[in-house]
N, C-alpha and C positions, 0 to 999 in steps of 0.2 A: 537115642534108640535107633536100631536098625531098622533097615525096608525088608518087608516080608518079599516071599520070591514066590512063583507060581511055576509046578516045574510039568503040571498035568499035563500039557499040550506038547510036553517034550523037549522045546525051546526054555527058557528061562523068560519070562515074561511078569511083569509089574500091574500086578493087581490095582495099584495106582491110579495108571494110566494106560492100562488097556493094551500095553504093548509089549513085543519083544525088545530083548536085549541085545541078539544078533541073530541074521540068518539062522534059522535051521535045517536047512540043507550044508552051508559050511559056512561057519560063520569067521573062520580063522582066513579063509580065501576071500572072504567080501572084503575084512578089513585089509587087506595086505594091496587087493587094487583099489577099492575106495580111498582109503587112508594114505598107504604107504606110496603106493603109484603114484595118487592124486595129487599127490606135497611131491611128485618127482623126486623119491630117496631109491637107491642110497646118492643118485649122483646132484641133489641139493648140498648134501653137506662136503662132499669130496673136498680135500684143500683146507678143509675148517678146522681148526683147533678150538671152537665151543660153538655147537648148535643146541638152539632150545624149540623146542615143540608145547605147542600151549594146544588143549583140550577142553572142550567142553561135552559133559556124559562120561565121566569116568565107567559109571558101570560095573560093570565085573572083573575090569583091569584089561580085558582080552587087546584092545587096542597097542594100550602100553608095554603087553608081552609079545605082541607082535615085531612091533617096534623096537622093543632088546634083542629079539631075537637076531633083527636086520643089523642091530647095530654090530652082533657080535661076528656075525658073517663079513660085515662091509663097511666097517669103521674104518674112518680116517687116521692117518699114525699121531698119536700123542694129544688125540682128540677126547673131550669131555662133552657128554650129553646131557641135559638139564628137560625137563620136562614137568608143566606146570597142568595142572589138571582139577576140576573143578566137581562136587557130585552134592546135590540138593540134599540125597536120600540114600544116602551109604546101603549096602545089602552085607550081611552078616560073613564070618570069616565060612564058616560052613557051606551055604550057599554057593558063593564065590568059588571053593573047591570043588564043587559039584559041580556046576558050568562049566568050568574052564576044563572037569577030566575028560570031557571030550576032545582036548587036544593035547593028546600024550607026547608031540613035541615039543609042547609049550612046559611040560613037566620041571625041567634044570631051572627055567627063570622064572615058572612063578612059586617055587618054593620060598623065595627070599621077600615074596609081595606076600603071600599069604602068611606069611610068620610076622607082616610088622604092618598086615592089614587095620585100618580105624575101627574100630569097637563102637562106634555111635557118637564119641567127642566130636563136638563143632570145632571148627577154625582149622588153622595148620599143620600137617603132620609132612615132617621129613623123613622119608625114605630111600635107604639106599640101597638098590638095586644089584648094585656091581661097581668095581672099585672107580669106575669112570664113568657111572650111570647116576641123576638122584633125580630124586622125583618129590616134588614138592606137592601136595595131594589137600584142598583147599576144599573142606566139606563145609557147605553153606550154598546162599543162593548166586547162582552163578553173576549177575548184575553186582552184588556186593564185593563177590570174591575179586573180578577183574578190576572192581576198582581200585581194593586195594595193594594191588600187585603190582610191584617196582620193576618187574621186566620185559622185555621184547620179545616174543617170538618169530622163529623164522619158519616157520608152518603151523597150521591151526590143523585141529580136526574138529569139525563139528558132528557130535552124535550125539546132539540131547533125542529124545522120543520125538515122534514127527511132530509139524505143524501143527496137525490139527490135531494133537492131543495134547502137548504139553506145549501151548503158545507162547509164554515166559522167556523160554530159552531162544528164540529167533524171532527178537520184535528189532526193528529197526535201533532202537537205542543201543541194542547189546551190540548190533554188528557195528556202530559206530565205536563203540567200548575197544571191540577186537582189531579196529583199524588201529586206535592209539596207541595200543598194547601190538603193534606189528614192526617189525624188522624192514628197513627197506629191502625191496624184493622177496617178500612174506608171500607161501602158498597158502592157499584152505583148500580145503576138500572136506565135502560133505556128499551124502547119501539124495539127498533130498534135493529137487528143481523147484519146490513150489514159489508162485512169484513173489512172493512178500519175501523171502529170506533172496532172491533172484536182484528184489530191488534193495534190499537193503543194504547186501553185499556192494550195488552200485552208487546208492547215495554217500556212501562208508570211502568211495573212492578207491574199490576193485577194480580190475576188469576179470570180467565174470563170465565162462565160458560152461554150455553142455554137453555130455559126454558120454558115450554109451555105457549104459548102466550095468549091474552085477545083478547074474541069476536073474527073479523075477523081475527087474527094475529096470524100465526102460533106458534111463536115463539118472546122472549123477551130475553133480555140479564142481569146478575148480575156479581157482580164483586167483588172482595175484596182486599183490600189492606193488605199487610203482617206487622205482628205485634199483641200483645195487645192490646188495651185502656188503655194510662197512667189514674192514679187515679185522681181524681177532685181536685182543691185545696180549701182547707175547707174553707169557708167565717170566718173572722175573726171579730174584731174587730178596729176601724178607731177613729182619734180623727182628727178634721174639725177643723182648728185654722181660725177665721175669720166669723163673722157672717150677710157679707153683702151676692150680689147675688152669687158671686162665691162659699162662701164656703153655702148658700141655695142649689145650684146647687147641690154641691156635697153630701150632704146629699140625695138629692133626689135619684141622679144614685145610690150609693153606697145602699140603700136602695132598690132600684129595682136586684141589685146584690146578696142581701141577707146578706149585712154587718151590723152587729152592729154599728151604727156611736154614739158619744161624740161629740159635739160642743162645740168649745172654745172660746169665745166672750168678749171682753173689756165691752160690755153693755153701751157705752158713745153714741154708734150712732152718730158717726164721721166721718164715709163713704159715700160716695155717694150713695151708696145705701139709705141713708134715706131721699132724698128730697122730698117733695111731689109726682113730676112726672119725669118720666125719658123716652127720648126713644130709639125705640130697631127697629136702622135700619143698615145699613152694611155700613162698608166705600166701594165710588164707585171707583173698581178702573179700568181704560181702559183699562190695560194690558191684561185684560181677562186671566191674565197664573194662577199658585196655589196661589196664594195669595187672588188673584178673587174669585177662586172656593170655600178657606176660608170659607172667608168672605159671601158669597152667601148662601152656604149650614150653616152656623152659622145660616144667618139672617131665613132663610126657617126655621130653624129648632125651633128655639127660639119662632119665631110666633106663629107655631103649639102648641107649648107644653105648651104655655101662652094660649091662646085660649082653650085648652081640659082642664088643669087643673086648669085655676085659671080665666076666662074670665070674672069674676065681677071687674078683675084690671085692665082692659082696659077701656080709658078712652076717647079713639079716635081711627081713624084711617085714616090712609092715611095720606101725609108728599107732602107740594110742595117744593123742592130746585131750589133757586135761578139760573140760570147761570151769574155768575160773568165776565166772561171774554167769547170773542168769541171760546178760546180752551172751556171752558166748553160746548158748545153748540156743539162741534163736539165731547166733552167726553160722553152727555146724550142721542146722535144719539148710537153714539157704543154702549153705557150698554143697550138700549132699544132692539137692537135686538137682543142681545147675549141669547144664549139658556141656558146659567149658570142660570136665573132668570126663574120663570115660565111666559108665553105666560102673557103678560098683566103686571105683576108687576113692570112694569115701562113703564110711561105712557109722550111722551115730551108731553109739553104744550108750544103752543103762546102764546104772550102777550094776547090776549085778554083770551082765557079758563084761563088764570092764574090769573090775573085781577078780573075774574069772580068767583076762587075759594080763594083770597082771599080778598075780598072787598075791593079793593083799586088797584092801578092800580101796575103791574108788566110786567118785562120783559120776556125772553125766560125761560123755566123753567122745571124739570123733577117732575112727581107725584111721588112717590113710595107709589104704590096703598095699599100693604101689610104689610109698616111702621107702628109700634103701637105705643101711647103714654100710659104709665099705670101707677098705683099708686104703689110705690115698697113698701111699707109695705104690702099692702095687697096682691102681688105676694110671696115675702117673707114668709108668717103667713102662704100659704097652702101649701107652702114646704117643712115648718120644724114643721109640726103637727107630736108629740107626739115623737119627737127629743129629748135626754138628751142633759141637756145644762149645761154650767160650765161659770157662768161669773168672767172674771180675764184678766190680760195682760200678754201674754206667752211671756218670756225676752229671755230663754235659752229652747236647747233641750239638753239633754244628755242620748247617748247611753248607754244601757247596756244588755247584754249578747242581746237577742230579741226584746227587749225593748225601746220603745223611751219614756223618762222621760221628763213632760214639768214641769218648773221650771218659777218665776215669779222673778222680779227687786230685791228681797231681799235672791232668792235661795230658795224658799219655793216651797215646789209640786205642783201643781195644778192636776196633773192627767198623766195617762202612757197609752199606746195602743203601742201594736205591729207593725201598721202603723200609719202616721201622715201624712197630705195633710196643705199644708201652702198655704191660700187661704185668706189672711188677708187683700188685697189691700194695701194701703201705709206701714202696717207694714212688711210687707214680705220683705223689703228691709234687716232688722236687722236680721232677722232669715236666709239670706241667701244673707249672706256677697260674695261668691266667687260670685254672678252674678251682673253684670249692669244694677242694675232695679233703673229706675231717676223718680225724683218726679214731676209731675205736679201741682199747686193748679188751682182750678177755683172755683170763686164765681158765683153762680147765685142771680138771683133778684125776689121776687116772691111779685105780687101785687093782690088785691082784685078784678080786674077788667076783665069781662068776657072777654075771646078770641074769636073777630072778625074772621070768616072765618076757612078756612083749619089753623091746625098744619103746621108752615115753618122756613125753616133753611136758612141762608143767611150768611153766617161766622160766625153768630152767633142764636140763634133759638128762635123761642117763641111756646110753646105747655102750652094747659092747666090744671089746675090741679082742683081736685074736687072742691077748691071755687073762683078759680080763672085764673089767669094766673103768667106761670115762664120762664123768659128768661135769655140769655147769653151767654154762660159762660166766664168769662174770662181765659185764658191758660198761663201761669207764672210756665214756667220750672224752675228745679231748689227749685223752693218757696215750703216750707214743713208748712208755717203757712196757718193755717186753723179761723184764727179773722175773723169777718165781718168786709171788709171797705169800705166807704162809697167815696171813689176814684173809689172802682170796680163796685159799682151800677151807677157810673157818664159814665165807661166805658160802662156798659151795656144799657145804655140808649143812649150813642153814636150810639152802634152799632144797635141798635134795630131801631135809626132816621133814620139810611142810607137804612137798610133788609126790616122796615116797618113804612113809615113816619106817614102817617096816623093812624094807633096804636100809636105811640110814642107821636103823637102829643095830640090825646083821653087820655093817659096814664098820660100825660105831667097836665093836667087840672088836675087832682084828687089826685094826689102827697100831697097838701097841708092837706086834709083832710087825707089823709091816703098813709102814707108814706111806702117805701117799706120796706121789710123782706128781706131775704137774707141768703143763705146756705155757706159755704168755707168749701170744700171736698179735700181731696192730691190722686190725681191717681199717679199709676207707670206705666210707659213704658220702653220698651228696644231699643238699639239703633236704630234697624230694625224697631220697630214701630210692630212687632209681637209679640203674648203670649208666656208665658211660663207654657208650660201643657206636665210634663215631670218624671217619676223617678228621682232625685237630689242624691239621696244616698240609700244603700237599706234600703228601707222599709219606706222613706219620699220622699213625692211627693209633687209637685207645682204648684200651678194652681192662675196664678198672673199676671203681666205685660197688662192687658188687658187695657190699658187706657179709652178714654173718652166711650168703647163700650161695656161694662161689660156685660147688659142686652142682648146684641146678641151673645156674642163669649162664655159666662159661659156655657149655658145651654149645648150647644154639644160637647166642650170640656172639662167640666165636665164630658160628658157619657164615652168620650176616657180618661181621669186619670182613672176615676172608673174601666174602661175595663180592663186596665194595671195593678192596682191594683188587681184586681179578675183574671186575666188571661183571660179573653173571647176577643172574637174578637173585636176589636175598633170601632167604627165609620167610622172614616178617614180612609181614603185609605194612601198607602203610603207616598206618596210624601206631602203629605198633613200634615201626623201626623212630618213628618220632619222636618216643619216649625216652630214647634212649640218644639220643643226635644229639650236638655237642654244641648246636648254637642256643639251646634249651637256656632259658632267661635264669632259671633256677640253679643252674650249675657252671654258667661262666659268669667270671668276675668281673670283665669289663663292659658286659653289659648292663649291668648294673651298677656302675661308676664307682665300683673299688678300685 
């Protein structure tokens, strides 16, 4: 849920907590010398090729657009900005518009904040700002959020609500949190002198200086953290084995990083990446623990970045899933209220609204209102616009001195890059023999015959694709052949009479004129049934194991390899990028004495 706003007094102010949200005399001039001065910008970052700014009080964004504002005036050349920001009590996309039109120069940049605003989902939301701006926006309590956050800042802002109304945000633990979480030679700058956050700032191992204050306020506080600024690490060059969505993905992040990426591609289009239509929803899981939050923040994220960058490949939207048994009807009560999902994106249905959204008659049932179906070539093709690309089958890599040497079935070169990302889907098995990554096949069935009703999944699915409709899959662990047979289109018609009789039986009539098509794709997965998005050895990464969910789990765990790779702050919060790290007992072999 969203924080209501209080807008009677003129300011924007938190029923909450008693307080405003910034000056109302000028709240865009407080932040620019509180904040922007206070952290010495723009001449902190001068020289930089990646500065990160961490916040605590996101608020109504105002800070943050002050901040793009500065950047777009007095950026550094070939410089990328990170900016990691924390908000208890999110305030509604509305609100947020309202506040902020009082600063009509802030107009250009916060169009791109308020169109990919948090709707009330807890956890992590990636946002990008501008093609060299991202903003990683950590809704939760701020003690939790900094813990779990893998980066450094090189200035703080502190602007939770004061002292004495919202104590939480400036108890001595936090400022110790914001020391470890600091850059050597890290500024703060806050609003506030009171002595608790005065000494906390100095037990933290500041030196902590007072400053004449903005507007009413006598006084303001800065800070600095002891040390340099370690040097940037130079973007390099990357070679992306694999040219389904994973290794799209990684081109994309890796390119918003500033890497030279190589694509290295077999060219057969043997992946599931190339069916006609694929979709990109999460697996649900009740547990609600990290595996949920995953999965959730994947699915959120994947939506977005399909929608801003490529929305001519979507080709639906919204998904009804079955409930198959009576635990599922108590699984799709849970996930519907859970805060992991934003406010709405999971919708139950009775029989009858479900009946009604798929023409034909159903039982209990969940929407997932923000489910997409989309066409994966045409997601793919606005990915890897103006990508090098190398078509070949990478057999071997071999090191040398800095160097990873990819080499083909006969030992012939294909191409070298300093790093290398194995993002091949089925083939990633070969190239990284020490982990337990197992083969699934599945066939789909695809027919000429438009889709009746809502996109829905029933153990097995049917969504549409631009001339028709594609269902299935079959699931055949183990099986690494990729033939069409004509046993698995009798399966898929099984399963498609039981999920949707009335389709099957429409579908059943037109068979003789026009028989079905048919895709066989090999996914991997690992024991756990989780990815593998990890360093593997230095200076090759892996970004693989995603099985049947490629399209939801690439996009944001592509942004976290990329991260890892460039050094910038990740995505995922800790516990999260754990999940997926490659020393995981459950996914490498020789930890387990195979």
């Amino acid at each position: 849920m969203t924080e209501p706003v209080d807008f009677d007094g003129g300011a924007p102010r938190s029923p909450r907590f008693g307080d405003i949200y910034f000056n109302p005399d000028d709240g865009l001039a407080e932040s620019r010398a509180v904040f922007l001065a206070g952290c010495g910008l723009p001449d902190a970052w001068a020289g930089r090729r990646r500065f990160t700014v961490g916040e605590l009080g996101f608020g109504t964004g105002l800070n943050v657009l002050a901040l793009l504002e500065l950047w777009a005036r007095a950026k550094p050349a070939d410089g990328r900005l990170h900016i990691f920001s924390v908000e208890a009590f999110p305030i509604a996309r509305e609100d947020a518009a309202r506040a902020l039109a009082a600063f009509p120069e802030l107009a250009p940049f916060a169009a791109p904040l308020l169109a990919a605003w948090p709707q009330g989902r807890t956890g992590g939301h990636t946002i990008e700002l501008a093609p060299d701006v991202t903003l990683h926006l950590q809704v939760g309590e701020a003690a939790e959020a900094l813990a779990g956050w893998t980066g450094r800042a090189d200035a703080w802002f502190l602007d939770g609500f004061a002292p004495a109304r919202n104590p939480r945000m400036w108890t001595p633990e936090l400022m110790a949190q914001i020391a470890a979480h600091s850059a050597p030679g890290a500024r703060v700058a806050t609003f506030t002198v009171a002595g608790a956050v005065r000494a906390g700032l100095q037990a933290a191992g500041f030196q902590v200086a007072r400053l004449p204050g903005f507007g009413r306020k006598k006084q303001r506080l800065q800070a600095r953290f002891p040390g340099r600024p370690e040097a940037d690490r130079v973007p390099g060059r990357a070679a992306v084995v694999g040219g389904g969505v994973a290794g799209a993905s990684l081109v994309r992040a890796l390119q918003r990083q500033g890497w030279a990426t190589i694509l290295v591609d077999s060219g057969r289009g043997d992946a599931a990446s190339a069916n006609p239509a694929a979709l990109v929803t999460p697996r649900l899981d009740a547990g609600l623990g990290p595996a949920a939050r995953l999965h959730a923040e994947a699915f959120a994220r994947a939506c977005a970045l399909i929608r801003q960058t490529a929305p001519h490949a979507v080709l639906a939207e919204g998904l009804v899933q079955f409930a198959r048994t009576p635990q599922d009807v108590a699984r799709f009560d849970r996930l519907a209220a859970w805060t992991g999902f934003d406010p709405g994106a999971l919708e139950r249905l009775g029989p009858e609204t479900a009946s009604a959204a798929l023409g034909e008659a159903a039982g209990e049932a969940l929407r997932l209102c923000g489910g997409l179906v989309i066409e994966p070539a045409a997601l793919l093709q606005a990915w890897l616009v103006g990508v090098e690309r190398v078509e070949a089958q990478v057999a071997r890599m071999v090191r040398e001195s800095e160097t990873w040497r990819l080499l083909d079935a006969a030992g012939r070169p294909i191409g070298e890059a300093e790093t290398v990302v194995i993002a091949s889907g089925a083939g990633a098995a070969a190239l990284l023999p020490g982990f337990d990554l197992r083969p699934t096949r599945g066939q789909v069935s695809v027919a000429d015959q438009v889709l009746p009703g809502a996109p829905s999944a029933f153990g097995g699915y049917a969504i549409p694709t631009r001339q028709g409709l594609l269902f299935g899959a079959t699931h055949d662990r183990g099986d690494a052949g990729q033939d069409v047979r004509e046993a698995d289109h009798a399966r898929n018609l099984a399963r498609l009479a039981e999920g949707r009789p009335a389709l099957a039986r429409s579908l059943a009539a037109s068979l003789a004129d026009a028989p079905l098509r048919g895709r066989a794709a090999v996914r991997l997965a690992t024991p756990d049934h989780l990815p593998l998005a990890d360093e593997v050895d230095p200076g090759r990464f892996a970004l693989t194991g995603l099985g049947g969910r490629g399209f939801t789990l690439a996009p944001l765990l592509a942004e976290h390899v990329a991260a890892l790779l460039a050094g910038t702050p990740s995505p995922l919060s800790r516990d999260l990028a754990g999940l997926v790290r490659a020393a995981r007992r459950t996914v490498r072999l020789e930890l387990r004495g195979a």
